[in-house]
N, C-alpha and C positions, 0 to 999 in steps of 0.2 A: 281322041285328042282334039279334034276340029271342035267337038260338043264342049268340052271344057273351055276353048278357047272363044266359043260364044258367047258361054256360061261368061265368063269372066266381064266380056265384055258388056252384055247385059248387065250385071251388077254394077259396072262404070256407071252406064249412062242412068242407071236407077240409081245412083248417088248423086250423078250431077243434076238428074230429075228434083233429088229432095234438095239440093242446097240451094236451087236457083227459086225452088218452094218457098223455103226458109227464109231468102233473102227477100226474096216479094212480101212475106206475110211481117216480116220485119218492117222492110220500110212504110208498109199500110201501119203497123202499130205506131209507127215515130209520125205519122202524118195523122192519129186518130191524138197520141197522145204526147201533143208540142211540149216538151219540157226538155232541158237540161238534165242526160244521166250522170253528169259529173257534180 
């Protein structure tokens, strides 16, 4: 039971690892490519 509830929380912080990824590689592509997406 403890092993699962590592497990789990491993998998949190390896999501919040890739969203705060995603957000970074994001706002690098809005500062390479200045444009209006609307």
């Amino acid at each position: 039971m403890g092993k699962q509830i590592n497990f789990y929380i491993h998998k949190e912080l390896e999501l919040e690892f890739f969203n705060y990824l995603k957000k970074n590689n994001y706002i690098l592509f809005i500062k390479k490519n200045i444009r209006p997406t609307n």
